[in-house]
Structures are given as C-alpha cells and as structure tokens.
N, C-alpha and C positions, 0 to 999 in steps of 0.2 A: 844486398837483397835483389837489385835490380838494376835497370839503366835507364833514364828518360834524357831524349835531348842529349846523348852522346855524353852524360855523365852519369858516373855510378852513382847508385841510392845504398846507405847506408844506416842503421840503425842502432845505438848507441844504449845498451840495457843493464841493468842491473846483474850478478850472476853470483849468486852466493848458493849455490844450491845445498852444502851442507849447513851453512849457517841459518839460511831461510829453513829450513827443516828445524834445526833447532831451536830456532824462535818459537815457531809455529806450536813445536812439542812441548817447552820449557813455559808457555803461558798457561796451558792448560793445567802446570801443577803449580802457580803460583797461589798461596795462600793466600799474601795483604800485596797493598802499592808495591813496596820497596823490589819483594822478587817478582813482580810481574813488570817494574820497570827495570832488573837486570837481565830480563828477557829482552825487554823493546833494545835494551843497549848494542846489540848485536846488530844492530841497524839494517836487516835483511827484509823490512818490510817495504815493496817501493809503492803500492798501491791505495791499500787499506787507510781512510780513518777509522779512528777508534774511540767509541764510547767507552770508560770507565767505571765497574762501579760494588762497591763490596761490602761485607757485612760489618766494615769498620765504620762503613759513612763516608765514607770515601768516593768523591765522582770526578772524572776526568777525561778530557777530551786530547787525545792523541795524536799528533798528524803522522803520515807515512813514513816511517824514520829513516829511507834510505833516500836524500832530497840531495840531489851534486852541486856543488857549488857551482854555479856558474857568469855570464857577463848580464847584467841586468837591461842592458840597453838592447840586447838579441832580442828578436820574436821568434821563441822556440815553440810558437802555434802555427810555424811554419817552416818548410825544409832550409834550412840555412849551411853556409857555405863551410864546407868540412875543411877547405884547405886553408881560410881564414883562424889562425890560433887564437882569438875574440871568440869563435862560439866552441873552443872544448870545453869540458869539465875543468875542473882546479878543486878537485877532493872531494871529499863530502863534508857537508853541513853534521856539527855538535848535535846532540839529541838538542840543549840549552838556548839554540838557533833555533827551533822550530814554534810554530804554532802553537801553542798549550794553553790548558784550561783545570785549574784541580779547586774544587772545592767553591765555586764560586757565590758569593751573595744571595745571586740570584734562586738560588739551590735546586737549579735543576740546568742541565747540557743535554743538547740535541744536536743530530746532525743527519743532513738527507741525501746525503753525496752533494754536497752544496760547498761552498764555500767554509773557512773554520770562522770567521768573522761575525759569523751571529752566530755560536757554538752556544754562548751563555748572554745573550741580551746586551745589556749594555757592561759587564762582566768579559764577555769576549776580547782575542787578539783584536789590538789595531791594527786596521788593512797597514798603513801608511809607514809600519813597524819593519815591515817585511817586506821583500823582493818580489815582485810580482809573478817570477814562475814559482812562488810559492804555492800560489792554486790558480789552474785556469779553466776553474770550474762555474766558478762564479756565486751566485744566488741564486735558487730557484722558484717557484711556487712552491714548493712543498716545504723548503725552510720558513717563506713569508708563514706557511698557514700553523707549520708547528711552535713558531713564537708565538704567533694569534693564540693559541692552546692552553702555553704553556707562562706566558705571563704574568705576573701578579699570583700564582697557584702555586702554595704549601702545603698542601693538605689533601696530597692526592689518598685514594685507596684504591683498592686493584679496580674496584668496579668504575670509578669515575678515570683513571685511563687510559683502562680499555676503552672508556665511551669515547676519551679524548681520541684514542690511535682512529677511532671510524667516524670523526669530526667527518660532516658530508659537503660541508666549503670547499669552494675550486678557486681558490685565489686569482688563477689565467685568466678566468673568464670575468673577472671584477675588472681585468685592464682591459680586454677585449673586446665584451661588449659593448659599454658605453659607447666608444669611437662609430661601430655596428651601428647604434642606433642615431649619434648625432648624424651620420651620415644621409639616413634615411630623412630627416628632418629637415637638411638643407638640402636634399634633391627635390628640383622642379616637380609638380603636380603633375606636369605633362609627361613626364617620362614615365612610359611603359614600365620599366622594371622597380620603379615606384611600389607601382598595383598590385604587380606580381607577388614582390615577399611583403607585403602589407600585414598578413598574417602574422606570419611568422615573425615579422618585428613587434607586433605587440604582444605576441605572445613570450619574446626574448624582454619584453620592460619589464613585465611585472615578473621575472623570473629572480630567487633569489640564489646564485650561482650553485646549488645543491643540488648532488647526485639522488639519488636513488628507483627503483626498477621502475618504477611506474611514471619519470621524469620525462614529457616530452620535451623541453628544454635542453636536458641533456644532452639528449641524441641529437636535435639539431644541430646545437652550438656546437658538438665536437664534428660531426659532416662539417661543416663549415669551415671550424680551424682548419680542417685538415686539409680543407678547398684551398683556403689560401697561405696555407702552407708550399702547396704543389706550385700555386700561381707566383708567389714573389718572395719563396725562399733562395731563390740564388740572389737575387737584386741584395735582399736583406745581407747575403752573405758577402758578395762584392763589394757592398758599403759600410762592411764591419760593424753592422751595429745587431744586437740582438733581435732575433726573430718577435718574438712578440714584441717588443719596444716598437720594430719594423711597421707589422700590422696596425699596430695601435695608432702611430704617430706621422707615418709616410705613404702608408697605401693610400689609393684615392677612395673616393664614395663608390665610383664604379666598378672598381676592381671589387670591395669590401660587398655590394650587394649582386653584383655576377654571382660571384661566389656563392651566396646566401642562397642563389635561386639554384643556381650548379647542386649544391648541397642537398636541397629541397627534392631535387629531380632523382636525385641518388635515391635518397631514401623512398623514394616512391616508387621507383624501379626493381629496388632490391625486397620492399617489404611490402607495398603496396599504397603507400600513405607518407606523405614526411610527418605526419602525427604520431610517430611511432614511439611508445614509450620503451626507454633504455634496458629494461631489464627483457625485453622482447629480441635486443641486438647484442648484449653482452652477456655471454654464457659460460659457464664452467662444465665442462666436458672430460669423463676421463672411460675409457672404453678398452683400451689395452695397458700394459707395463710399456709399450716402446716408447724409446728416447723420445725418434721426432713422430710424434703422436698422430693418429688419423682421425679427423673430425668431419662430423657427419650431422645436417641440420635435419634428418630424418630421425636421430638416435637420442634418446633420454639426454637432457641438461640440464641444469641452471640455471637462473636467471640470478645477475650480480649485480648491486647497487654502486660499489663501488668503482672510480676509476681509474686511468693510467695516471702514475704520480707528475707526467708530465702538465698536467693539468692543476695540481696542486692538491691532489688527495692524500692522503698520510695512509690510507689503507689503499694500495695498488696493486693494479690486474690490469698487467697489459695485455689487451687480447686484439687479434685480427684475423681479419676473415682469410680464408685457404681460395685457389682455384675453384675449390668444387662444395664450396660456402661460400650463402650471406651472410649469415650471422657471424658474430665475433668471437673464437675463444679465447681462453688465456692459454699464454705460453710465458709470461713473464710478472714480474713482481713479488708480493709477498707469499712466498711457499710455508714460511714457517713465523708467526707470532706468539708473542708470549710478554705477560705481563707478571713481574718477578715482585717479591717482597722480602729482605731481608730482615733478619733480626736473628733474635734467637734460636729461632726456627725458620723456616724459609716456605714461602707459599708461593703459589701460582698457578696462573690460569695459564693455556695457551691451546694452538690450532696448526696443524698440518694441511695443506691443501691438498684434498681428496682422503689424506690417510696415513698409517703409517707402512703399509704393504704394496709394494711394489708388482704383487704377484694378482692377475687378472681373477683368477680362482677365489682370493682372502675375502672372508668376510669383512677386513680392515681395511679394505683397498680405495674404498671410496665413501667408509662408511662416517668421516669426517668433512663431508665435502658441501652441505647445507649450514654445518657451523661454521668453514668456511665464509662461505658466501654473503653471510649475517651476522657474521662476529660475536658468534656464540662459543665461544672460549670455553675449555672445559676444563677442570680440575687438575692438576699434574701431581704424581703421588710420590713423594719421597722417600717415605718413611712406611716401613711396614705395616702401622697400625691401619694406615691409607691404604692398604692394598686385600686388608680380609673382608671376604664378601665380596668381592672383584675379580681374584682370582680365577683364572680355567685351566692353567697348566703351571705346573714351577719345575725347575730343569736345571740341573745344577752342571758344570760341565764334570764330562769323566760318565757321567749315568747313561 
C-alpha cells in the first residue's frame, strides 16, 4: 500500500468476491436456521455481527465468519512485522470456533458493534473462551445501556420496544460526570476557575444523564467530552488505556474543569449562551438528494433529542457542524428502524430518516423526517388488506 521508515506497508484482507456475493444473496432466501446458517458456512463475511431471528423462535447471535487463524500473543491493533512467520495467518477459524449465541435463557440477544461478550447477559460467549483478536472492539455505552433495557424483560410488545430502542440514558456521562464534579469539590475556594464553571457544575449534579431537545445538560456535557477529548486523547492513547476510563480516572481536576469552562465558551460563542438546550444544536436537515449534503443554519430543520451512540444512546444521530454551520446535523447513525413481530402473521412498525425518496421534488422525500426525530414509528404493510384505502398508484411491471 505504501512505505514508511523505508519499509513497505502491506494489508492482509479477505477476498472472496463470488462467495461474499453469495452469501450476501443466499441469506435473503433463507426460510429457517439451518439454510440461513448454510449461507453464513461460506465464511465470506469478515465484518458484519449478526442478529438472528425467525418466525420459528429462533434468535442468534452470529460473529463475522470469515476470522484467520492466527498467533494470539501478536498485537494485530498494531502494524506488525510481515517478515516475522509468528504474525501470518495459519487458515481460517471453523464457523464451531467462533463466538455464538442461539436461543439463549435470557430470551433476548443484542448487539451495538460492541463486543459478542454481553450478546445475551450472563448467557453470552466467555471472553476468556477465545483469542483475543476475536473482537477488538470491546464494550461500549451503548451495549452497557442496552442490557440496562433489556434485562429481566419477557414481555416485550412492539410499543414497549420501540420505547425501549429511544431509552434517553447516556450511560458515558454516568462515568464521566461524577470524576467532573468530585473534581470541582476538591478544587481550592481560591481558584478562579472554581467560580467560573460553578454553574455549570451544579447545574451538571442534579442532571440525570438524559437526552432530550430541550436538555441543557446535554449540550454542555457533550462540548465538554468533546473538550477533553481534544485535550488528552493522545495521552489516553499512548497509555493504552480507553478514553473514557482515561477522563474518568487520570485526567486531573484542571485539565477536567479547563475544559468545562473551554466548553462553556464554545457554546457561548457559537449560540449565544452555554445555556443552550440540545434540540437548539442537534438538527436534522435534508434540502437536496446529494450524497454529501449542504446544510444551511438559515434553512428549515429539526430539532433531535436523541444522541451519537458514542455516548450510549440506543437511538443514534451522529451529527456535526459543517465550515459554514453551528448547529449540528446528522450525517450518521440510525437511517432506517424498525420494530418486527413475528408469528403467524407478521407486524411492524418502523421509520426512514427523512423518507423513502431520494428525489428533492417527492412529496416522500422528507415526509418521514419529524417521526424520525421522535420515534414515531409508523405502520409497515404487508399484506394487502393493509394497503386499501392507502393506496395512490399500483403499477405492475410490463404496464
């Protein structure tokens, strides 16, 4: 790929492209388990977890099936020496190798691009089972907050959920504030920047980590992370230990309320106030069909309660401000939801972000974009009877 330091860089991938094709094609007609796991047997998938789940009763948690065997004592989280015969591959890993989960106790499996280790509660793989480049993804908040959810609950229905997927807890900020505030505590009375975010720290106590538009906490606390993200995410990363663990446990009080006041200043700059409730900075925006989109704080939006799942939200909208914006849009997270019911018929709700039309002209284009934003899930029709009285046009091809 390239040369650094007078050595080549090489990259080591996957390459199945007929087989990955027909994985891909072969899942979509599988009826029950059995042929949708002689699809995954093709092992052409190197990225994807997978959820499980059918109108037998059947739920299962999948890991990436195309995993190489390899030396377990290597750090393949970093470039390692190609001319060393210790870091090649040696095959591929059995499907029977891998992380799995069918049918578990618990009766319900999740996953948030997280780790497979809490897939099903105490039901899940054991880490300790498997080789560590098994996942080096790890745990996130958003897995922490979908156990929280999902625990101890048989008895879901589509409406409870959906309520569940827009849970408005931010798991991050349960480990991040606290430190925030003991800091504030044991800073001397004398110190000026005490005074300064005095506010703002009380206003961050009685805050219970909860999103929603009208949230001044929100807004703070995420200016903030993102302060001291800037300030001592390399340190974090030279001492190998996870960013938030980092903040939480080794940044000092100073650095932690700089920050606080840095954050404070932003928001005051950019909107007029560090008072500023969330749904005033986090907007869904959609004005044309192109890819990479033009957003415009003078042009009709949104305002969205929810937020980036890096924070631990289960309903996620990653949005950020452009050159030529404050405010925040989305350009990332959940485009498409939907809460399924099988049986003998099949129901559900679900939601497209902004629509289903591409096309700037469509009455459809953005006409899903406030169910969006409020997790107002709407109807999905299956079955004809569902679709008289709905109809505007039917179109058969060949006409």
């Amino acid at each position: 790929m390239r040369e650094a330091d007078g050595r080549w860089v090489s990259v080591a991938l996957m390459h199945k492209p007929r087989a990955a094709l027909t994985q891909s094609f072969q899942r979509t007609k599988a009826r029950n388990f059995s042929e949708y796991m002689q699809a995954m047997a093709l092992k052409a998938n190197s990225s994807n977890n997978t959820i499980y789940a059918d109108a037998d009763g059947v739920i299962a948690y999948l890991h990436p099936q195309f995993v190489p065997r390899r030396d377990d004592r290597v750090d393949y989280g970093r470039p390692v020496d190609g001319s060393d015969p210790a870091t090649d591959w040696k095959g591929e890993h059995a499907l029977d190798e891998l992380p799995f989960v069918r049918n578990p106790s618990t009766g319900w499996i999740q996953n948030t691009n997280n780790w497979p280790y809490s897939a099903a509660g105490p039901d899940s793989p054991k880490r300790e089972a498997f080789a560590r480049y098994m996942d080096d993804a790890g745990e996130n908040p958003r897995g922490v907050h979908a156990i929280m959810v999902l625990a101890g609950k048989r008895d879901f229905t589509l409406e409870s959920l959906r309520a569940a997927a827009y849970s408005s807890y931010q798991p991050a900020f349960a480990q991040l504030i606290p430190p925030l505030l003991a800091s504030w505590d044991a800073t001397p009375r004398s110190d000026p920047l005490r005074a300064r975010v005095a506010d703002q720290v009380a206003l961050l106590r009685g805050w219970d980590y909860r999103w929603g538009v009208g949230s001044v906490p929100t807004s703070l606390a995420i200016f903030w992370a993102e302060e001291m993200t800037s300030r001592v995410g390399a340190d974090a990363s030279r001492a190998g230990v996870p960013l938030f663990d980092y903040i939480a446990t080794r940044a000092t009080s100073a650095q932690r309320l700089a920050a606080l006041a840095a954050a404070s200043d932003k928001l005051a700059a950019d909107f007029g106030s560090w008072r500023t409730p969330w749904g005033d900075i986090n907007r869904f925006q959609r004005l044309t069909g192109d890819i990479v989109h033009p957003f415009s704080d003078a042009a009709p939006s949104i305002p969205v309660g929810f937020t980036s799942a890096r924070w631990g939200s289960l309903a996620s909208f990653g949005a950020r401000a452009s050159p030529d914006t404050k405010r925040r849009y989305g350009t990332s997270g959940n485009s498409f939801v939907a809460v399924v019911e099988f049986g003998d018929s099949v129901r559900a709700r679900a939601v497209s972000a902004g629509g289903e039309s591409g096309h700037p002209s469509s009455a459809h284009v953005n006409d899903q974009a406030a169910r969006y934003a409020t997790g107002d899930l709407r109807e999905v029709y299956f079955y004809p009877s569902q679709l008289q009285g709905r109809t505007t046009r039917v179109y058969r091809p060949g006409q």
